[in-house]
matplotlib code that plots the C-alpha trace (Angstrom):
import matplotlib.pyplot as plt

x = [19.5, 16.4, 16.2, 14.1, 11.0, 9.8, 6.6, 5.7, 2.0, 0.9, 3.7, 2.8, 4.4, 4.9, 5.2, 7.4, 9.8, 10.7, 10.2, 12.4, 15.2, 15.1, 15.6, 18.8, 20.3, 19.3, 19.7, 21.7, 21.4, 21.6, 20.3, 17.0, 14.2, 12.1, 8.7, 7.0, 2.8, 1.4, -0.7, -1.6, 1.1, 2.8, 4.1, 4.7, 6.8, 8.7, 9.0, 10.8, 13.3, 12.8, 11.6, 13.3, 13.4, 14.8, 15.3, 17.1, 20.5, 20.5, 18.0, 18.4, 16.9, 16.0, 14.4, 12.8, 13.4, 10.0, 7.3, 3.5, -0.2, -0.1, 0.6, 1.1, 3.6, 5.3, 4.4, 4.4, 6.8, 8.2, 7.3, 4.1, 4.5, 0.3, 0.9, -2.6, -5.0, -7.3, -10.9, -9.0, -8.2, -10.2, -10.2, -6.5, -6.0, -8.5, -6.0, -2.9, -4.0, -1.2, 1.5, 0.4, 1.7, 1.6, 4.9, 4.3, 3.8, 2.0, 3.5, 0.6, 1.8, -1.8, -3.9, -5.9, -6.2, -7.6, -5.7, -4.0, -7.1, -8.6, -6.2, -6.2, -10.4, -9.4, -6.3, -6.4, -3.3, -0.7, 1.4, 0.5, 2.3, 1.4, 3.1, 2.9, 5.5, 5.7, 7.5, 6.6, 6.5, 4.9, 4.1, 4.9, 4.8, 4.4, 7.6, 9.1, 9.1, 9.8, 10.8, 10.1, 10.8, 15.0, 13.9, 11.6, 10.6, 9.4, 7.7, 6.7, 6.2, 3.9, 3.5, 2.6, 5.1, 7.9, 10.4, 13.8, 11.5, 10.8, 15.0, 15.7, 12.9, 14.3, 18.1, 17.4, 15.1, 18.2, 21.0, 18.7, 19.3, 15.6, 15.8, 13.1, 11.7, 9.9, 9.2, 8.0, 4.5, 3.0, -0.2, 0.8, 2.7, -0.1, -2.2, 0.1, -0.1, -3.7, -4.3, -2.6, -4.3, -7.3, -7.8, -6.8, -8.2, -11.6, -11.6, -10.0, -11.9, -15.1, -14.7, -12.8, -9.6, -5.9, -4.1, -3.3, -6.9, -8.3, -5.6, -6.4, -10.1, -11.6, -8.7, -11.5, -12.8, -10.0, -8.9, -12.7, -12.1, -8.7, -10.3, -13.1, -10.3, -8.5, -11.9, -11.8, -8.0, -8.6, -11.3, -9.4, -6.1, -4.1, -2.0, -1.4, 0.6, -1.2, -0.3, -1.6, -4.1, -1.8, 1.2, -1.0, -1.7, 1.7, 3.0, 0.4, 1.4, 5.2, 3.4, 4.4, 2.1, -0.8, -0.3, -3.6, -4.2, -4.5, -8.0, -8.9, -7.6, -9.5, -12.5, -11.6, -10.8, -14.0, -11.8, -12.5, -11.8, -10.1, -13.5, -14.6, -11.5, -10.1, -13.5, -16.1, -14.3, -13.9, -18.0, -18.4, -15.6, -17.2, -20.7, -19.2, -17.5, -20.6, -18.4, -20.2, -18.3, -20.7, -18.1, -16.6, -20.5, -21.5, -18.1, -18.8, -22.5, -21.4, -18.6, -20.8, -24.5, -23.8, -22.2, -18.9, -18.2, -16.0, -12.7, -12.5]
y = [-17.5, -15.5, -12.2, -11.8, -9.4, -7.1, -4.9, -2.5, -1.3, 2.0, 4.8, 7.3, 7.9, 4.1, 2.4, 5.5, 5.2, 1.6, 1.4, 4.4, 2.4, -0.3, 1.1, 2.8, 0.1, -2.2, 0.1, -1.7, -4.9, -8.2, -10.5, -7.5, -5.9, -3.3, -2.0, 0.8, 0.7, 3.8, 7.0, 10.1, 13.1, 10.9, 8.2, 11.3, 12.4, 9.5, 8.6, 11.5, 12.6, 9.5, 9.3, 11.4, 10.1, 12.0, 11.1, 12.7, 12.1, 12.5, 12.5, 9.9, 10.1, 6.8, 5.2, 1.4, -0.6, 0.4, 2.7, 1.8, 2.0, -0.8, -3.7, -6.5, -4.2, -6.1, -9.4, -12.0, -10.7, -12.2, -10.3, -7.9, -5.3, -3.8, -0.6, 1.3, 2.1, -0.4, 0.5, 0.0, -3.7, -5.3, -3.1, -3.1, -7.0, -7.3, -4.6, -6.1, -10.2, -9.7, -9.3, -12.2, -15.6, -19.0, -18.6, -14.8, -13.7, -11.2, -8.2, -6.2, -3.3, -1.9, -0.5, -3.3, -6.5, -8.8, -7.4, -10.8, -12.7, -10.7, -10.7, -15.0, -14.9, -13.3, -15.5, -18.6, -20.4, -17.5, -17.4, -14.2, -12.9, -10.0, -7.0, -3.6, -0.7, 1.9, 4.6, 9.0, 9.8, 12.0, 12.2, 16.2, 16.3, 14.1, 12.2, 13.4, 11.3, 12.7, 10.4, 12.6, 10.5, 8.7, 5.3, 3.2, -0.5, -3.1, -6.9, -9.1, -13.1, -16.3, -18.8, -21.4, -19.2, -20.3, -19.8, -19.7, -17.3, -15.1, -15.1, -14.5, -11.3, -10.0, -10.1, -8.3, -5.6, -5.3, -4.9, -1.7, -0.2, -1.5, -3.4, -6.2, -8.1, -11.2, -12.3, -15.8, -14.5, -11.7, -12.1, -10.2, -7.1, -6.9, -6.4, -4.2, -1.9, -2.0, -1.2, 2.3, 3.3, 2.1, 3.6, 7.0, 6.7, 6.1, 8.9, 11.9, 11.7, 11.4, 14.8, 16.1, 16.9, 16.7, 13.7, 16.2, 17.3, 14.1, 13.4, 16.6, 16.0, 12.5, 10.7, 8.3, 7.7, 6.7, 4.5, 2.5, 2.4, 0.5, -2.0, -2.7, -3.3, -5.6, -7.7, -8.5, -9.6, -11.7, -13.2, -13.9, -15.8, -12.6, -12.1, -7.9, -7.5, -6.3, -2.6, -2.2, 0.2, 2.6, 1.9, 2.7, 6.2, 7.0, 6.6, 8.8, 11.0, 11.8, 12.7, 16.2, 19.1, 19.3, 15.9, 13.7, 10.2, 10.1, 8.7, 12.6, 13.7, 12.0, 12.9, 16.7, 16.7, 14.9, 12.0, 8.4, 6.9, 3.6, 4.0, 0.6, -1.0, 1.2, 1.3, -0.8, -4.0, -3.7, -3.8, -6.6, -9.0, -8.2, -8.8, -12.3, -12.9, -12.1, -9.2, -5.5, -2.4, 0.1, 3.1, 1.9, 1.4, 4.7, 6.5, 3.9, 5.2, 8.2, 8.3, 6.5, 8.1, 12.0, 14.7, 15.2, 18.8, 21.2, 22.2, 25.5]
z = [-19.5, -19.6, -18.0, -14.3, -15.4, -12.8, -13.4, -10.6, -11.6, -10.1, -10.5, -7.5, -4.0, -3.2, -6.5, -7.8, -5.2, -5.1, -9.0, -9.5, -6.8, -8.7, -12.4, -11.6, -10.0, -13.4, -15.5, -19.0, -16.4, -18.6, -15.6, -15.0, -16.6, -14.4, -16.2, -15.3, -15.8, -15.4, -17.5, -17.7, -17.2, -14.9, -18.1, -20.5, -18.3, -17.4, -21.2, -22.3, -18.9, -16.4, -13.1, -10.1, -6.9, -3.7, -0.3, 2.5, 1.7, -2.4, -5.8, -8.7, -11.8, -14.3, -16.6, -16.6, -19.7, -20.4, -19.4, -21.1, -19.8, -22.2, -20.5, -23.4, -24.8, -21.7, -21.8, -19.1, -15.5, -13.0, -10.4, -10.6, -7.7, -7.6, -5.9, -6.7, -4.9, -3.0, -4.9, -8.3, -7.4, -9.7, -12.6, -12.1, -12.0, -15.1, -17.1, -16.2, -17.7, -19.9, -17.6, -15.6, -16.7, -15.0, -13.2, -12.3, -8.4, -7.3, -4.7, -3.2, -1.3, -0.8, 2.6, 3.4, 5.5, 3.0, -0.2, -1.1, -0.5, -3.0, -5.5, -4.6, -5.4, -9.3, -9.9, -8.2, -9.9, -9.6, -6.8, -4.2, -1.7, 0.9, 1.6, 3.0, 3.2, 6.2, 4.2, 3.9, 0.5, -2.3, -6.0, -6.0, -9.6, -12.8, -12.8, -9.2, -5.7, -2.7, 0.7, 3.7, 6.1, 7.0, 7.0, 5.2, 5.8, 3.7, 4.4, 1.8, 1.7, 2.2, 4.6, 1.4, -1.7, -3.0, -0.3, -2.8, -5.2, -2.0, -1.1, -4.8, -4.7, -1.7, -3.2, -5.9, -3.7, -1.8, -4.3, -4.9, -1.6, -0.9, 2.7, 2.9, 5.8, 5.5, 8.7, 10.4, 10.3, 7.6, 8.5, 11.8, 10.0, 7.3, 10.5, 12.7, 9.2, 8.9, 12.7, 12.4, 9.2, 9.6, 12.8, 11.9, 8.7, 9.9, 12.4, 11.0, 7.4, 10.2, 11.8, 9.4, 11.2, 10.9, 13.2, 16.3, 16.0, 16.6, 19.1, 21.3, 20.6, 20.2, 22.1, 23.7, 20.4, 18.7, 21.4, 21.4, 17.7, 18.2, 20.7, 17.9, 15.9, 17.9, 18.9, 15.2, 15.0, 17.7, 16.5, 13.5, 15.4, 14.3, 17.8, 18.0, 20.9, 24.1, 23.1, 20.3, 20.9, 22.3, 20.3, 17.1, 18.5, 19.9, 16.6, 15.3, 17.7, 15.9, 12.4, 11.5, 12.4, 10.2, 9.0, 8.0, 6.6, 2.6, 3.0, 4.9, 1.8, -0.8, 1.1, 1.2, -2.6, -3.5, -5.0, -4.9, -1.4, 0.4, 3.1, 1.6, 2.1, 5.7, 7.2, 5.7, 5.8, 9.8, 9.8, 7.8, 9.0, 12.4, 11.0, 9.9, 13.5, 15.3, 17.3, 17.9, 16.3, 17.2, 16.7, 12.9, 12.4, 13.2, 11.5, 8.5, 8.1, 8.4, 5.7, 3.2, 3.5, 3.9, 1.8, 3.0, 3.9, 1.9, 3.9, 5.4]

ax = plt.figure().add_subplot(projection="3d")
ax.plot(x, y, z, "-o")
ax.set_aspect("equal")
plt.show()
């Protein structure tokens, strides 16, 4: 019996944590292989003394059967879990051909609504499912993960996969300690994820401010963006439950003090940013539907056609 091949592609906060869950608990397993696709500092250092993962209640250290930025020292997975970022997609797919076999599925656990569909466009006759994580967590150093916050959630699935290949995926997740949903409808959680980050995405990276900032001071704002928001779910038969607006900002609200989206970040360190995938899809889908966004049109233009300031 051949051994179950799982890559996870993308070795940071997300894709270090789950990967790092998963090669401890297969570790020596006959029945398992978990890869590890990454570069830079980050692969040295997880060649030579493992990955380190620590949560609230202990650390682990591993290593995967392998760890490459060479993916056809691989060969064709199982299961490819794609947890870069979002403007990488492409170039990302393209570099990982030789992982990707006929029978291999593709994970996404990306920000984005329309990540799957994507990924669907560039490999039409592989198997994709969606997914998204709600989980705290940090790439402190080459080689170390840190979950900051007790509980972490994952969904994955497809209305059209597999369904015994799904059930098989989320065994071995949870034999792991990795607890995953996959609900009656993943369109709906994809959505209910992309509501709260692109929301507070959008606005904080606008002005420039941390979570509570926007909170204390563009509250009206961030609400109008949520109704844009849910104008274009609608519009697209995803059905967010009436709260959704609020909900999204309440549990914005519990963040930490000083707390900001990843996509704030990115602008603030002059890196490469999500905006295309966060804010600019919100514009266009509603350009398609025929629905007015005039506030992610304004924040949009404003993201994408003036320096961004330095922080104080």
């Amino acid at each position: 019996m051949s051994k179950t091949k799982i890559a996870i592609s993308g070795i940071g906060a997300v894709g270090g944590y789950y990967g790092g869950l998963l090669a401890a608990r297969y570790k020596d397993s006959k029945e398992i292989d978990i890869y590890f696709i990454s570069r830079g500092e980050n692969l040295e250092e997880i060649r030579e003394n493992g990955i380190e993962v620590k949560n609230t209640f202990l650390t682990i250290k591993a290593k995967p059967t392998l760890a490459t930025d060479n993916p056809a020292e691989i060969g064709p997975v199982d299961y490819l879990f794609c947890c870069t970022k979002s403007y990488d997609l492409e170039d990302n797919i393209a570099q990982l051909a030789p992982v990707i076999g006929p029978k291999t599925v593709i994970i996404p656990l990306l920000n984005g609504a329309d990540i799957a569909e994507r990924i669907q466009q560039l490999l039409p006759d592989n198997e994709v499912w969606k997914g998204c994580v709600y989980i705290g967590s940090r790439l402190v150093r080459p080689g170390r993960v840190e979950k900051f916050t007790i509980k972490d959630r994952m969904f994955l699935g497809s209305k059209q996969g597999n369904k015994k290949r799904q059930k098989e995926l989320q065994d071995i997740l949870a034999n792991a300690r990795i607890l995953t949903t996959i609900p009656n409808d993943i369109d709906l959680e994809i959505w209910k994820k992309f509501f709260m980050i692109s929301t507070a995405a959008t606005i904080t990276s606008y002005f420039n401010e941390t979570i509570s900032e926007v909170i204390n001071n563009h509250i009206d704002l961030f609400i109008t963006l949520g109704y844009e928001l849910k104008s274009v779910a609608v519009a697209k038969g995803i059905p967010l439950p009436d709260d959704q607006v609020f909900s999204a900002i309440d549990a914005q609200k519990i963040m930490p003090n000083n707390s900001t989206t990843s996509m704030h970040s990115d602008f603030q360190k002059g890196n490469r940013t999500e905006v295309e995938t966060l804010t600019g899809y919100v514009v266009r889908a509603a350009q398609e539907l025929g629905i007015e966004v005039p506030t992610y049109q304004f924040m949009y233009k404003g993201l994408t056609e003036f320096p961004y300031p330095a922080a104080d």
